[in-house]
N, CA and C atoms as an extended XYZ file, in Angstrom:
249
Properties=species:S:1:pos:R:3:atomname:S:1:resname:S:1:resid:I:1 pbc="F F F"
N        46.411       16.445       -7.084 N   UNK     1
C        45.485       15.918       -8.065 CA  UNK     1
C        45.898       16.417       -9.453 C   UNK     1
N        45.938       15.976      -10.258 N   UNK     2
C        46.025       15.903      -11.531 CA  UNK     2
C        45.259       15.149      -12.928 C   UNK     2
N        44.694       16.257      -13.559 N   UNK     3
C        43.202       16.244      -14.482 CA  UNK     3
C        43.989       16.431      -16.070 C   UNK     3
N        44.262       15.237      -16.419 N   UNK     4
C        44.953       14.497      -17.405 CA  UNK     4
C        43.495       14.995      -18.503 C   UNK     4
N        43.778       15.953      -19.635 N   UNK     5
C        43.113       16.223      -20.354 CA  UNK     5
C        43.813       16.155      -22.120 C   UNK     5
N        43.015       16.420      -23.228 N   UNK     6
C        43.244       16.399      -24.434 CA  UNK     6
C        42.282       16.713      -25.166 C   UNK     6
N        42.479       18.190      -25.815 N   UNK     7
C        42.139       19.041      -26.839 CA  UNK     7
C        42.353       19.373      -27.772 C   UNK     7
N        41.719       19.438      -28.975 N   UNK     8
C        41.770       20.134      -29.950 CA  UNK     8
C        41.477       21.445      -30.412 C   UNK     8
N        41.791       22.572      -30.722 N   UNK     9
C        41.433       23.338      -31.470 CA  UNK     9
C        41.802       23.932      -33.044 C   UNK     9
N        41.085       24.441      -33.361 N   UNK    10
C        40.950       24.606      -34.923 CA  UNK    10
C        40.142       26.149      -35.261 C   UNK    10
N        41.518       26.950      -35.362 N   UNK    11
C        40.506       28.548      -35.348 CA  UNK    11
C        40.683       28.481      -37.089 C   UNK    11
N        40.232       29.436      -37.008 N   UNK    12
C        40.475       30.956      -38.318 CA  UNK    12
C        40.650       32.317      -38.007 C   UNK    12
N        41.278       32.940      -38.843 N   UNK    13
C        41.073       34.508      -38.796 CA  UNK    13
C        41.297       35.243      -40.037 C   UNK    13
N        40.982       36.101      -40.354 N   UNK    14
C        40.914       37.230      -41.713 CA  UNK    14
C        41.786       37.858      -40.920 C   UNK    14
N        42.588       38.655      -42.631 N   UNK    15
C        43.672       39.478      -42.010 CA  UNK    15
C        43.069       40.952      -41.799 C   UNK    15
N        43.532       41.628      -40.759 N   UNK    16
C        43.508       43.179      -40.854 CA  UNK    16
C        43.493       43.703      -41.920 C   UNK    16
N        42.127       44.654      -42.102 N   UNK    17
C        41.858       45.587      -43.155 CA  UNK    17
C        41.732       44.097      -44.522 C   UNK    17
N        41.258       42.856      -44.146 N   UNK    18
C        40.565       42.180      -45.543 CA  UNK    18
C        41.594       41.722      -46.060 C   UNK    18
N        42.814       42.594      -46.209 N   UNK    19
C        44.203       41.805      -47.203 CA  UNK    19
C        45.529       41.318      -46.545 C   UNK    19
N        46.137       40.337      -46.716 N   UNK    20
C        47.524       39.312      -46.083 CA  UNK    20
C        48.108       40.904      -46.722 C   UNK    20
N        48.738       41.305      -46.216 N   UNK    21
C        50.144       42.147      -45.954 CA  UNK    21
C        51.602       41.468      -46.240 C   UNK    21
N        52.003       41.083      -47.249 N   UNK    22
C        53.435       40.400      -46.960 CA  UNK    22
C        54.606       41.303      -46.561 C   UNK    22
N        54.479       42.363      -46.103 N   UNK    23
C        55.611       43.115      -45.684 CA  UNK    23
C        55.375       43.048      -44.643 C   UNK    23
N        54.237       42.454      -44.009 N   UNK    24
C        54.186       42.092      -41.904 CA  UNK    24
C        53.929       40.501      -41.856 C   UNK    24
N        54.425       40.555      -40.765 N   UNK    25
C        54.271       39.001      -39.907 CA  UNK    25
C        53.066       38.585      -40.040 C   UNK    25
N        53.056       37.422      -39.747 N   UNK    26
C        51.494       36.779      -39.714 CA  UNK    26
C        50.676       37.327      -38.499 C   UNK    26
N        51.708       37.874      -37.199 N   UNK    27
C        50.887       38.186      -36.018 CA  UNK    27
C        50.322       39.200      -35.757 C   UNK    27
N        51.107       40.414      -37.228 N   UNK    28
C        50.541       41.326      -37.462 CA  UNK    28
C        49.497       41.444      -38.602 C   UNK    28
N        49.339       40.323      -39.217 N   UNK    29
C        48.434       40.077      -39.860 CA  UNK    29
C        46.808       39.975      -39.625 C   UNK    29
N        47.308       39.462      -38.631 N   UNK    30
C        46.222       38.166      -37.881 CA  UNK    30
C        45.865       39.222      -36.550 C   UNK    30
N        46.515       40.110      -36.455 N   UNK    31
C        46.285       41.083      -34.962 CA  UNK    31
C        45.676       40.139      -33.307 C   UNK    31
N        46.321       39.334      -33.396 N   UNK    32
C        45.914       38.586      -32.403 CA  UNK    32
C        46.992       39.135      -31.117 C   UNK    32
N        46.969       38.501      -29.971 N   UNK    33
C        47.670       39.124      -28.888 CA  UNK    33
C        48.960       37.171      -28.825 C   UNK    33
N        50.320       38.421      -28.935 N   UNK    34
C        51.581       36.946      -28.971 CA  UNK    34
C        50.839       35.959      -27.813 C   UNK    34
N        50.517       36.546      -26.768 N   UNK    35
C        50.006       35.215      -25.591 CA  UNK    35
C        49.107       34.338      -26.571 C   UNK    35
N        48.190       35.008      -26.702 N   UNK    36
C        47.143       33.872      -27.436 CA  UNK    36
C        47.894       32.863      -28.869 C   UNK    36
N        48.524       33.352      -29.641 N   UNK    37
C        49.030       33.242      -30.645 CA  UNK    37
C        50.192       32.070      -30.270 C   UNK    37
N        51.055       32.099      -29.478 N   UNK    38
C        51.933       31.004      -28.786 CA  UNK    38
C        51.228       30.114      -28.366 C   UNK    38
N        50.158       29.920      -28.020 N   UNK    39
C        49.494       28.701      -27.081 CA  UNK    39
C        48.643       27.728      -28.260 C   UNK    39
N        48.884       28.271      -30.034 N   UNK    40
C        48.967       27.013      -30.770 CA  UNK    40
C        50.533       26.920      -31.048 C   UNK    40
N        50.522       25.183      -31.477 N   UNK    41
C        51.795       23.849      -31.877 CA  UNK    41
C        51.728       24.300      -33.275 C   UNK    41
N        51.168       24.449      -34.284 N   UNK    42
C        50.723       24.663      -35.528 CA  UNK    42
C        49.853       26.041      -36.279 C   UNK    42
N        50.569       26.762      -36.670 N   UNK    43
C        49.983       27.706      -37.600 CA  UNK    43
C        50.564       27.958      -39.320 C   UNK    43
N        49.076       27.988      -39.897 N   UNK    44
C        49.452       27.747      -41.291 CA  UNK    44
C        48.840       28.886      -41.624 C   UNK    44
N        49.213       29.297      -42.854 N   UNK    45
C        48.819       30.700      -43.225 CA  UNK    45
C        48.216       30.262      -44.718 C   UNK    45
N        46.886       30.188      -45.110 N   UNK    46
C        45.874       29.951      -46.226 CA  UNK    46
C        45.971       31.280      -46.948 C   UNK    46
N        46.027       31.897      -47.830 N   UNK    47
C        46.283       32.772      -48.719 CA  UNK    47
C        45.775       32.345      -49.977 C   UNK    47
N        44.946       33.312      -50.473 N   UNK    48
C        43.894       33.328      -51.877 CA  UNK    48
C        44.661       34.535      -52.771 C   UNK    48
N        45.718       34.062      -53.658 N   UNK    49
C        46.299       35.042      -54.593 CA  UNK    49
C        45.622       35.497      -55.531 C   UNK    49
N        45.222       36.864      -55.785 N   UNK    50
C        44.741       37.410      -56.751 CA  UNK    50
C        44.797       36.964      -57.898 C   UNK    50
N        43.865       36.295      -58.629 N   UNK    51
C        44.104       36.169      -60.046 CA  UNK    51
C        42.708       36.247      -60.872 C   UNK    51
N        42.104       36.695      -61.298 N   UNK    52
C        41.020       37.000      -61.633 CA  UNK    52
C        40.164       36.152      -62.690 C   UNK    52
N        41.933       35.355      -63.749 N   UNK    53
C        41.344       34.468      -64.801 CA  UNK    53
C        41.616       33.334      -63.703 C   UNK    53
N        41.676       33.035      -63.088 N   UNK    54
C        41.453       32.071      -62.078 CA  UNK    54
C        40.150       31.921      -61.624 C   UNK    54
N        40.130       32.861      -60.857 N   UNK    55
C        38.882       33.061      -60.080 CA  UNK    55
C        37.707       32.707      -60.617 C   UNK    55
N        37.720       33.888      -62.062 N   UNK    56
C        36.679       33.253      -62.996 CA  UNK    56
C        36.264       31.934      -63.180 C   UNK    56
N        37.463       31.483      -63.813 N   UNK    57
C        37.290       29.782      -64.051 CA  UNK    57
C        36.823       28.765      -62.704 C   UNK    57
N        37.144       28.779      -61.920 N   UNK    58
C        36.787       28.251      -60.499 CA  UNK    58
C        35.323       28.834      -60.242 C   UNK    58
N        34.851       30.125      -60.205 N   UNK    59
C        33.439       30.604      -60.562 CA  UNK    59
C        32.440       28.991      -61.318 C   UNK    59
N        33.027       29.368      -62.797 N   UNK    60
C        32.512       29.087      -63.932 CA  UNK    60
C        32.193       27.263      -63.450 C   UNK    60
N        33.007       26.769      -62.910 N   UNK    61
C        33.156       25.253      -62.212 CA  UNK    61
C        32.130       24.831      -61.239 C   UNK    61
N        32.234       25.820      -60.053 N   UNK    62
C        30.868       25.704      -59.095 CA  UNK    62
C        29.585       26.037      -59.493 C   UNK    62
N        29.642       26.981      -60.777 N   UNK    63
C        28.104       27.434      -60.613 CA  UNK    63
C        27.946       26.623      -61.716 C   UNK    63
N        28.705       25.459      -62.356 N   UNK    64
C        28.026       24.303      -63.540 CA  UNK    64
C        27.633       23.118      -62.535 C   UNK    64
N        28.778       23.069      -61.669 N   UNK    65
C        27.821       21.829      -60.606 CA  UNK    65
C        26.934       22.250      -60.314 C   UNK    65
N        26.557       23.639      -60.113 N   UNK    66
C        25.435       23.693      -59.080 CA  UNK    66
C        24.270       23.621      -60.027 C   UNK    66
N        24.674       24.387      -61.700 N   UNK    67
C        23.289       24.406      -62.370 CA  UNK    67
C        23.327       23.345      -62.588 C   UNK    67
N        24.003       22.050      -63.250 N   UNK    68
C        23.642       20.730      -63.593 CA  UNK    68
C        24.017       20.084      -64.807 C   UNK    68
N        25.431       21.272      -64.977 N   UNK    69
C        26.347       20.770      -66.227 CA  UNK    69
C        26.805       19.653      -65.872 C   UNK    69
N        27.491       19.341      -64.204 N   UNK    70
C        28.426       18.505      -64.356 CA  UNK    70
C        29.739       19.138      -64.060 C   UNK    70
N        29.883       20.380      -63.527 N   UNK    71
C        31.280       20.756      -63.783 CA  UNK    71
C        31.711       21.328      -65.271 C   UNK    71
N        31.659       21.050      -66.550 N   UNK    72
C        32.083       21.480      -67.543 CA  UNK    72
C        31.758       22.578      -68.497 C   UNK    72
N        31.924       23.432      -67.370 N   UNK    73
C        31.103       24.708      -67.523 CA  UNK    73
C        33.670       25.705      -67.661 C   UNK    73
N        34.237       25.339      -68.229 N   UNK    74
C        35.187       25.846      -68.080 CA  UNK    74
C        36.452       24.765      -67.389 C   UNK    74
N        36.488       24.181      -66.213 N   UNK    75
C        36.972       23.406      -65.605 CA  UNK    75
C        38.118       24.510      -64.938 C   UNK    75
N        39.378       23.719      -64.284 N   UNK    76
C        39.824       24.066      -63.430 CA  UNK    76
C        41.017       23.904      -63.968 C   UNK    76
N        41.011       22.699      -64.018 N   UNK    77
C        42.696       21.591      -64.298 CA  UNK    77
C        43.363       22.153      -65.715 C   UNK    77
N        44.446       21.471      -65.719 N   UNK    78
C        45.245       21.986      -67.188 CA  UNK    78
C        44.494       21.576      -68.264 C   UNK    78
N        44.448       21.986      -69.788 N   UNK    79
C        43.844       21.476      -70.242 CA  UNK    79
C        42.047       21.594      -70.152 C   UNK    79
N        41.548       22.541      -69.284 N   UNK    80
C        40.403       22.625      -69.004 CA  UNK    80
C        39.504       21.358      -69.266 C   UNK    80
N        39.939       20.173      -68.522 N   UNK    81
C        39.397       19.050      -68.311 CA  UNK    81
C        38.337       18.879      -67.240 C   UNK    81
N        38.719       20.258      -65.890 N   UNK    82
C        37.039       20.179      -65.190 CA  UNK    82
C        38.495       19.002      -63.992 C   UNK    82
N        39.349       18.930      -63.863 N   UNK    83
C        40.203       18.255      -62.668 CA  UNK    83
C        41.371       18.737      -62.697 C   UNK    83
Protein backbone atom coordinates (compact mmCIF):
# COMPACT_ATOMS: atom_id res chain seq x y z
CA UNK A 1 0.00 0.00 0.00
CA UNK A 2 1.09 3.25 -0.73
CA UNK A 3 -0.33 6.76 0.84
CA UNK A 4 0.58 9.25 -1.92
CA UNK A 5 0.74 12.50 0.19
CA UNK A 6 1.75 16.43 -0.22
CA UNK A 7 2.93 18.96 2.27
CA UNK A 8 3.90 22.05 3.00
CA UNK A 9 5.83 23.53 5.60
CA UNK A 10 6.89 26.98 6.50
CA UNK A 11 8.96 27.40 9.88
CA UNK A 12 10.95 30.24 11.49
CA UNK A 13 13.62 30.49 13.95
CA UNK A 14 15.68 33.30 15.89
CA UNK A 15 19.22 32.91 16.06
CA UNK A 16 21.06 31.74 19.27
CA UNK A 17 21.65 34.29 21.90
CA UNK A 18 19.09 36.99 19.63
CA UNK A 19 22.04 37.79 17.02
CA UNK A 20 22.93 36.00 13.21
CA UNK A 21 26.63 35.22 13.98
CA UNK A 22 28.37 35.49 10.54
CA UNK A 23 31.43 33.69 11.61
CA UNK A 24 28.96 30.36 12.06
CA UNK A 25 26.80 28.47 9.76
CA UNK A 26 23.28 28.96 9.60
CA UNK A 27 22.91 25.47 11.52
CA UNK A 28 24.79 26.88 14.08
CA UNK A 29 22.88 29.72 14.02
CA UNK A 30 19.63 28.34 14.00
CA UNK A 31 20.83 25.42 16.65
CA UNK A 32 18.56 23.07 15.16
CA UNK A 33 19.56 19.24 14.98
CA UNK A 34 21.34 18.48 10.94
CA UNK A 35 18.42 15.59 10.86
CA UNK A 36 15.75 18.06 11.23
CA UNK A 37 17.48 20.77 9.25
CA UNK A 38 18.05 18.36 5.98
CA UNK A 39 14.45 17.30 5.74
CA UNK A 40 13.76 21.05 4.26
CA UNK A 41 14.31 21.56 -0.06
CA UNK A 42 14.67 25.34 0.79
CA UNK A 43 16.30 27.46 3.43
CA UNK A 44 16.64 31.17 3.34
CA UNK A 45 18.28 33.13 5.86
CA UNK A 46 16.12 36.74 6.62
CA UNK A 47 18.60 39.00 8.36
CA UNK A 48 17.69 42.61 9.83
CA UNK A 49 21.12 44.67 9.49
CA UNK A 50 21.73 47.07 12.06
CA UNK A 51 21.14 50.45 11.04
CA UNK A 52 19.54 52.67 13.32
CA UNK A 53 18.91 55.74 10.73
CA UNK A 54 17.04 53.12 9.05
CA UNK A 55 15.23 51.74 11.58
CA UNK A 56 14.20 55.08 12.67
CA UNK A 57 12.82 56.04 9.40
CA UNK A 58 10.82 52.74 8.88
CA UNK A 59 9.62 53.50 12.71
CA UNK A 60 8.66 57.03 11.64
CA UNK A 61 6.55 55.30 8.38
CA UNK A 62 4.41 52.77 10.43
CA UNK A 63 3.58 54.84 13.26
CA UNK A 64 2.24 57.78 10.44
CA UNK A 65 0.03 55.03 8.91
CA UNK A 66 -1.02 54.04 11.98
CA UNK A 67 -1.63 57.72 13.42
CA UNK A 68 -3.29 58.91 10.11
CA UNK A 69 -0.64 60.86 8.26
CA UNK A 70 -0.73 58.62 5.45
CA UNK A 71 2.72 57.36 5.66
CA UNK A 72 4.52 60.82 5.34
CA UNK A 73 5.66 60.95 8.51
CA UNK A 74 9.64 60.54 6.99
CA UNK A 75 9.10 57.78 4.27
CA UNK A 76 11.29 55.00 3.40
CA UNK A 77 12.23 55.25 -0.37
CA UNK A 78 15.03 57.47 -1.87
CA UNK A 79 14.23 60.78 -1.82
CA UNK A 80 11.98 60.33 1.25
CA UNK A 81 8.94 59.96 -0.96
CA UNK A 82 7.15 57.43 1.68
CA UNK A 83 7.99 54.30 -1.41
Amino acid sequence: TVLNSRSSVLAAANPVFGRYDDLKSASENIDLMSTILSRFDLIFLVRDVRDEARDRMICRHVMGIHIGSGGRAGGIGEGGDGG
